[in-house]
N, C-alpha and C positions, 0 to 999 in steps of 0.2 A: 598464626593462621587459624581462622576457626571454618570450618569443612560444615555445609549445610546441606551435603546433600552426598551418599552414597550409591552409585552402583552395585546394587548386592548379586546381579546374575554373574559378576567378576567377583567379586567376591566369593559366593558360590561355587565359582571354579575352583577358588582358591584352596578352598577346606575339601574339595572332593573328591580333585581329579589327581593322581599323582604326577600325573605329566608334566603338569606347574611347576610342581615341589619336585627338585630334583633332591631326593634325600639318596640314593643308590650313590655307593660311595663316600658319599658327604659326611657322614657321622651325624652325633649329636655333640652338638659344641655343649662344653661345659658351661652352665645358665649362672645368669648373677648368683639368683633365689640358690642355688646348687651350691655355688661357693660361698654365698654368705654362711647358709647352713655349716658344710665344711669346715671352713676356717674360723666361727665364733671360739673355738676354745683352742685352736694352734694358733692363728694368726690372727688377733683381733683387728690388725690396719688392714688384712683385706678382706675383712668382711667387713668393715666401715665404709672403705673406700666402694667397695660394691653396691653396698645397701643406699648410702650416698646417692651412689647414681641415678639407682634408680626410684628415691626421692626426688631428685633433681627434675628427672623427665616423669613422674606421674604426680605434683605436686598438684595440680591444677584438679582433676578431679574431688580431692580431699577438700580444695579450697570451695569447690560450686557444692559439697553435701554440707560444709558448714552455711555458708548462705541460703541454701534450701532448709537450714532450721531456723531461720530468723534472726540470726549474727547481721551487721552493720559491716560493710566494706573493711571498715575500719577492726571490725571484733574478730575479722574472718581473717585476715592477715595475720595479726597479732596470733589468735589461737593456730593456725597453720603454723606459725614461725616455731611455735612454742611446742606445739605438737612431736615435728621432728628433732627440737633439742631435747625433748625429753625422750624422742622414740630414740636416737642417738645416744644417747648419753646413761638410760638406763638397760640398756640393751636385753630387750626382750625377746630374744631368739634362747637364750639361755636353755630357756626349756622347753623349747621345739623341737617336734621329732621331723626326721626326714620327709617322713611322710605329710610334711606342713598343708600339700596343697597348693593354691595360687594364692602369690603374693597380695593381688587385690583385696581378696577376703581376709585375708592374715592384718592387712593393713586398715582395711575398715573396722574391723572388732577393735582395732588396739586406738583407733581414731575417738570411735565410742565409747572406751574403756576413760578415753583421755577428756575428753568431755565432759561426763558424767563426773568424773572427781575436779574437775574445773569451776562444776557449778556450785562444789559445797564449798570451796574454798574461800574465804571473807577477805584474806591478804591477796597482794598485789603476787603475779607469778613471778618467780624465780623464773628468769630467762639465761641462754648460754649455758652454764654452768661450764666453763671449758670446749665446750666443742664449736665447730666452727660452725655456722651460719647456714640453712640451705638457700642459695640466692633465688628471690622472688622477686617478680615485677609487679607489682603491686596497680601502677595502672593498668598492666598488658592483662593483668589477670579480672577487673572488675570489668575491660572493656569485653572481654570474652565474657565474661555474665553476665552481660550489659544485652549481648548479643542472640543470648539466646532465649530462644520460641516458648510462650506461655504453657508451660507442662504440670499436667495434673498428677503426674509420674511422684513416687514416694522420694524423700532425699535419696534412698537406697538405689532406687532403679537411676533415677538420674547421672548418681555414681555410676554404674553402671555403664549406662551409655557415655558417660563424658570420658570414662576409661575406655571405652573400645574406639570411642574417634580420637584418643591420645597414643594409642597401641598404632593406628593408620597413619596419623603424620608424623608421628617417629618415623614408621617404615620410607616413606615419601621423602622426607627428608634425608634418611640415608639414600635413599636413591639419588636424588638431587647431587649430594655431594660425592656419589658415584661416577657419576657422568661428566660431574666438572670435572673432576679428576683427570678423567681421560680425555678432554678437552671434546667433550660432549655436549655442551647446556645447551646450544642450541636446538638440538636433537632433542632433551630430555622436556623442554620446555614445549617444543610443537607437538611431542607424544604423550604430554602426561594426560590431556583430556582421556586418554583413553583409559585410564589407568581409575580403578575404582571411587576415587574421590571426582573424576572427571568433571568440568562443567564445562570441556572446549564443542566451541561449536562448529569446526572446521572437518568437513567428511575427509573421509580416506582417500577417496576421486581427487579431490579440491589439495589433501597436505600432497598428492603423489606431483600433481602437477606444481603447486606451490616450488617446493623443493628437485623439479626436474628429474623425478625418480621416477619407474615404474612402479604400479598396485602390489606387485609383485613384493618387491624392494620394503615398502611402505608395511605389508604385513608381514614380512620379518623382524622388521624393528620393535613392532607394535608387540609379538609374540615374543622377544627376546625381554624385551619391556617388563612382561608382566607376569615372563618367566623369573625374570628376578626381584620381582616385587613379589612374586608369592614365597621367594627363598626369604627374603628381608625380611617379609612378615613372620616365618616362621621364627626366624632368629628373634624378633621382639616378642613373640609369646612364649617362647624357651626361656628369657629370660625370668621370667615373672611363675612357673609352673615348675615343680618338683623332677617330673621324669618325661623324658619324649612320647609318655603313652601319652600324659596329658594334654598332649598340645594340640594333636586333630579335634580332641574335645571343645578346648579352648577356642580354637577358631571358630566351630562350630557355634559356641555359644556366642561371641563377640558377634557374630553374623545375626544371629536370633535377637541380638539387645537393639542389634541398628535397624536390623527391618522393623522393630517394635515400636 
């Protein structure tokens, strides 16, 4: 799903108000970025299996800054593919401090880093080397570049923003499969308009009668909504940031890349 348009005064709530974010009592869940750090030198398969992941679900952005240097569909896959066997397989946390920061930035230097010695290389890459594969969709992924708006934006910032709207339908998506869950979708489906990515066009009047509920009824759902979409969100920026100070920062800025 490629999101072309943001609600940022929901958003805005998101990052400001604490009422959203119910963190009182909640903790801070222990983040991928956290455990990968952690476990590089006890337990190498779960900081794989972490780091993994979250290659898995941020792959796309890496893939639109190689095609914003002038890589071929074709060049941009292949160096993606190759990027994370190598970012896998030579494992560069080794000598990261805790203090690493966000994974995004951690991950774009080492993307740069892998580029840059790409370009002197005269042989054919060494691909795999043992580790397994990050799975890529290779047309999902050109049709998503395919798709997006003529931008004078540096490859840098693009990352950027192509990372704060993959940070959003992460979140959206876990919401989604929240609601199925609990035998919700239909619910989740007439309420997501409202929910920061929203494009529904259905007023609150119109879903209360639609659905035979009161206004009433209709803005509790809406508030419980987007109560747990700003918990979800948190949990996706925890993921990718060193300590819990960092993550108010984090939103904050993800807010500032998409109003940009």
């Amino acid at each position: 799903m490629v999101i072309h348009r943001i609600n940022l005064s929901l958003m805005s709530g998101v990052a400001s108000t604490s009422s959203d974010l119910p963190t009182a009592g909640m903790g801070f869940h222990t983040t991928h970025w956290t455990v990968v750090l952690a476990a590089r030198e006890k337990n190498g398969a779960t900081a794989h299996e972490a780091l993994g992941r979250l290659c898995t679900t941020y792959w796309f952005p890496l893939y639109a800054f190689i095609r914003r240097q002038g890589s071929s569909p074709h060049e941009a896959e292949d160096l993606t593919q190759g990027f994370f066997c190598h970012f896998l397989e030579k494992n560069p946390l080794v000598n990261v401090r805790p203090s690493a920061g966000k994974f995004r930035s951690f991950l774009l230097i080492c993307l740069k880093n892998f580029l840059a010695n790409e370009r002197e290389r005269a042989n054919a890459r060494r691909r795999g080397g043992g580790q397994p594969l990050i799975s890529l969709d290779s047309r999902d992924a050109e049709t998503r570049f395919s798709l997006e708006p003529a931008d004078n934006r540096t490859p840098e910032a693009v990352f950027e923003r192509r990372w704060a709207f993959a940070v959003i339908e992460r979140t959206i998506t876990e919401l989604r499969h929240e609601y199925a869950g609990g035998g919700k979708s239909d619910l989740f489906e007439a309420l997501q308009g409202f929910l920061p990515c929203g494009q529904g066009s259905v007023s609150r009047v119109e879903l209360a009668a639609k659905r035979g509920v009161t206004m009433g009824a209709i803005d509790v759902a809406i508030h419980r909504l987007r109560l747990r979409f700003g918990a979800l969100l948190r949990e996706q920026v925890a993921q990718t940031v060193s300590s819990e100070a960092e993550v108010e920062e984090e939103i904050r800025y993800l807010i500032s890349v998409l109003s940009g």
